[in-house]
VEXBABA-609417 format. One record per residue (C-alpha): residue in three letters; x, y negated, z. Coordinates in steps of 0.1 Angstrom, whole numbers, plus 5000, padded with zeros to 4 digits. Each point is the difference from the previous one (the first is absolute). Layout:
! VEXBABA-609417
ALAXYZ/...
***
This chain:
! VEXBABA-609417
UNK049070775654/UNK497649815021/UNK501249695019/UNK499850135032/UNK503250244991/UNK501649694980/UNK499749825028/UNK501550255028/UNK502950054975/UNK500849615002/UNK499949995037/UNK502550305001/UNK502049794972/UNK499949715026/UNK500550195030/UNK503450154984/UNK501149714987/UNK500149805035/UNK501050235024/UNK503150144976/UNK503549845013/UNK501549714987/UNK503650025000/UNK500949674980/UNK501049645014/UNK503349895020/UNK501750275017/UNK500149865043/UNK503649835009/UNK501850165027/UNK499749775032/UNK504150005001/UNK500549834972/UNK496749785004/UNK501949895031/UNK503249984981/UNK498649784977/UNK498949795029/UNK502649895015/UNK502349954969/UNK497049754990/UNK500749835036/UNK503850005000/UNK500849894965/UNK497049704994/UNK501549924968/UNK499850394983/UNK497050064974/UNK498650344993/UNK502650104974/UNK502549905025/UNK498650235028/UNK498850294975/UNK504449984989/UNK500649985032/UNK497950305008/UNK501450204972/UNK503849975014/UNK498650165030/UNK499150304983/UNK495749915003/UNK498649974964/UNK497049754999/UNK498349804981/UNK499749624998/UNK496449995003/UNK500250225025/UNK501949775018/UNK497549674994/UNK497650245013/UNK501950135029/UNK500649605009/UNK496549934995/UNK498750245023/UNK502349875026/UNK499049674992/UNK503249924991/UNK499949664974/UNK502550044967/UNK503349855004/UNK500249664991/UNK497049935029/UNK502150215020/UNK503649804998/UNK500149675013/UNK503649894989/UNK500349664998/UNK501849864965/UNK503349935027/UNK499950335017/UNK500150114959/UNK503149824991/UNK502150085036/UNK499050384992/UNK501149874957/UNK503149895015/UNK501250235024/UNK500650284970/UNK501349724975/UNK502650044977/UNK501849794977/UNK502250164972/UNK502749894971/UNK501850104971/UNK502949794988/UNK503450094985/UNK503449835000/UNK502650004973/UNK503550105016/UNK502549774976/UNK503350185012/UNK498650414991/UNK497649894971/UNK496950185019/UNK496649905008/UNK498950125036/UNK496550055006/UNK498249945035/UNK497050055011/UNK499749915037/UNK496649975029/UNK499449805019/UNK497450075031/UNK497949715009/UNK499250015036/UNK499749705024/UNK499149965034/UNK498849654988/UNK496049935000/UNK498650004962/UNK497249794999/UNK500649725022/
***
């Protein structure tokens, strides 16, 4: 073996080894759902990746949560608590608006000798201000 032929077999190594296809690494998202993603980032501010990629899953699309932090970073979309700007009172209107206040009591009944048991709601809404 002389090193002239060792040689011309490591170049032919080389030569095979870089021009032979690499099939590995992310598979490309589908520019629907890229856009999908998107504009649920833009409409719902407060929503996180897990949110979206849930939110995506009721729809029928099955991705990722990375793939969604990537997806938002290529749009240059931030993550969501840079994207919501509720203030602590728009927080407790939106708190109180889906309120509600619940009890259990019962009441002895001296004329049948029973115990009734109630359990009642109550909905607390008010078209009041909360915070001043």
């Amino acid at each position: 073996m002389t090193p002239g032929t060792l040689l011309s077999w490591h170049r032919r190594l080389v030569r095979w080894r870089w021009t032979y296809p690499h099939s590995g690494g992310r598979p490309p998202v589908d520019a629907k759902i890229a856009e999908l993603i998107g504009q649920m980032a833009r409409e719902n501010p407060g929503w996180g990746y897990k949110r979206i990629q849930g939110e995506l899953l009721g729809l029928g699309y099955r991705v990722g949560a990375s793939t969604v932090r990537w997806v938002l970073r290529q749009l240059r979309t931030p993550p969501a608590p840079q994207r919501s700007h509720d203030t602590w009172r728009q927080f407790l209107h939106a708190q109180a608006a889906t309120m509600l206040a619940c009890g259990f009591f019962h009441v002895d009944c001296a004329v049948t000798l029973r115990r009734v048991y109630v359990f009642f709601v109550i909905v607390c809404r008010s078209n009041t201000r909360l915070c001043g």
